[in-house]
Wavefront OBJ file of the C-alpha trace (Angstrom):
o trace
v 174.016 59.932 91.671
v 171.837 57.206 93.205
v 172.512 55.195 90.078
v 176.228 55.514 90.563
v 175.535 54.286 94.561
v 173.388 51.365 93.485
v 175.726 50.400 91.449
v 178.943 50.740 93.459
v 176.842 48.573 96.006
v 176.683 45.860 93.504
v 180.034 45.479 93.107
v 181.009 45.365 96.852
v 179.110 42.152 97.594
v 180.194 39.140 96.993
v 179.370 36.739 93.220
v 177.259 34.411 95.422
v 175.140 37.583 97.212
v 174.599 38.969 93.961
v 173.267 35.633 92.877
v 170.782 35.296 95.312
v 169.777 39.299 95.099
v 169.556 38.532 91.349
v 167.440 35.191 91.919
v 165.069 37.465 93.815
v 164.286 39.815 91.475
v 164.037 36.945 88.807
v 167.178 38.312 86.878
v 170.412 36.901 85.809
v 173.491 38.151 87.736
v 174.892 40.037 84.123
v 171.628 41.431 83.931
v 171.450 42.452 87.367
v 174.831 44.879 87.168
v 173.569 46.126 83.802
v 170.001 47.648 85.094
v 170.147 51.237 85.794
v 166.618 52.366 85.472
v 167.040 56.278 85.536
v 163.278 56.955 85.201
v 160.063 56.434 86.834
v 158.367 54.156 84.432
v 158.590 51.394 86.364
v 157.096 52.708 89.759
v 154.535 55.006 88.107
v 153.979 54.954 84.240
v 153.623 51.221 84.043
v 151.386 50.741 86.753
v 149.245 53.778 85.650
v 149.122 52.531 82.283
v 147.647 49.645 83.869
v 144.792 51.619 85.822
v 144.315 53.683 83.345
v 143.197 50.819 80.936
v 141.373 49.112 84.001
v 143.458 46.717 84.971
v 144.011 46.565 88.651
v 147.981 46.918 89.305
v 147.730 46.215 92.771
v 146.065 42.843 91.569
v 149.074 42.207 89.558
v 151.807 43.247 91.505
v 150.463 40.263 94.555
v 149.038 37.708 92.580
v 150.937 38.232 89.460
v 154.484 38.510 90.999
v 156.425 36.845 88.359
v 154.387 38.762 85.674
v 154.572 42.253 87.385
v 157.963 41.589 88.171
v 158.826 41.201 84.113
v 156.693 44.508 83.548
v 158.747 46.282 85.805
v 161.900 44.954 83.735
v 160.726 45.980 80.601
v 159.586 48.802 81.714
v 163.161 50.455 83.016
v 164.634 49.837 79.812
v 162.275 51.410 77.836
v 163.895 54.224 75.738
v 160.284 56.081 75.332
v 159.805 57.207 78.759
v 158.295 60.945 78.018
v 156.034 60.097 75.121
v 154.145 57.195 77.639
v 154.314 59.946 80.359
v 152.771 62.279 77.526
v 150.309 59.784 76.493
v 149.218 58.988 80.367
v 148.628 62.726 81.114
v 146.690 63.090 77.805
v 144.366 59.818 79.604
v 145.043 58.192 76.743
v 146.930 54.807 77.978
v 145.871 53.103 74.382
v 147.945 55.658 72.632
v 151.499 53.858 71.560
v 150.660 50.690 72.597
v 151.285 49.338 69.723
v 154.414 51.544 68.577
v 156.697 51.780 71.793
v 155.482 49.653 74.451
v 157.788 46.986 75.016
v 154.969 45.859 77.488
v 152.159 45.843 75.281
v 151.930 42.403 74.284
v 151.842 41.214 77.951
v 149.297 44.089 78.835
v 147.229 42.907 76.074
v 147.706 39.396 77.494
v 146.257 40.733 81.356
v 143.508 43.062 79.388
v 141.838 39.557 77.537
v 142.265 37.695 80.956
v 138.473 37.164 82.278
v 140.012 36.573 85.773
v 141.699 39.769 86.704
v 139.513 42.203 88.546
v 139.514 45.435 87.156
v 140.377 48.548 88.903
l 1 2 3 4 5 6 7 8 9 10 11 12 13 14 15 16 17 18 19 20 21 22 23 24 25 26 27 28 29 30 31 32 33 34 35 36 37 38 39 40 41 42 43 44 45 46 47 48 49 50 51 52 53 54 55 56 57 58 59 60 61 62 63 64 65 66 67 68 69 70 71 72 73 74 75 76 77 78 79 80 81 82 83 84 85 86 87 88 89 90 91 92 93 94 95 96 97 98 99 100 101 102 103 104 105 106 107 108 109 110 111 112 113 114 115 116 117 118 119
C-alpha cells in the first residue's frame, strides 16, 4: 500500500518537481516513477552486507554519497532479496557475491580500497 502512495505522490507534482526530486537522488525522472523497492535490501541487507565483510557503511553512506547512493539503486531492484537475507543470517556475506549481487563488483571495488576504514 505504501508503494501505491509513493507512487500516486509522484504523479501529483509537477514534471519540473519531479526533476529536481529525481536530480537529488541522482536518478533520471523515467527512472524515478519506475522504482518501487518493495523490500528491505536497500536499508538493511546492503548495508549489512557491507559490515559484515568489514566495510564501514556509515563511512560510505557520508563520504561516499554518490557511490552509496548507486548501491542503494541496485540494491531495490534486485530480484534475490531472500537468498542475500539467507546468506546474511548464515554470516556468510561472501556467499553469492559472485552469482546474484548486482552490487558485487562495486563492493569488491570499496573492499580493495586501502582508504576506507573498516568497521
Amino acid at each position: 500500500m505504501q508503494n501505491r502512495m509513493t507512487a500516486r505522490e509522484l504523479g501529483a507534482i509537477s514534471q519540473t518537481e519531479r526533476m529536481r526530486l529525481a536530480d537529488d537522488v541522482c536518478m533520471s525522472g523515467t527512472d524515478l516513477r519506475r522504482f518501487n523497492c518493495t523490500h528491505d535490501g536497500p536499508t538493511k541487507l546492503m548495508p549489512s552486507r557491507l559490515e559484515q565483510l568489514g566495510i564501514d557503511a556509515a563511512y560510505v553512506r557520508h563520504d561516499m554519497v554518490g557511490t552509496y547512493r548507486d548501491l542503494e539503486r541496485v540494491c531495490a531492484s534486485c530480484k534475490s532479496v531472500r537468498r542475500c537475507a539467507r546468506d546474511l543470517a548464515k554470516g556468510n556475506p561472501q556467499a553469492g557475491m559472485g552469482s546474484y549481487c548486482l552490487n558485487s563488483a562495486t563492493i569488491d571495488s570499496l573492499l580493495v580500497d586501502d582508504a576506507l576504514p573498516t568497521a
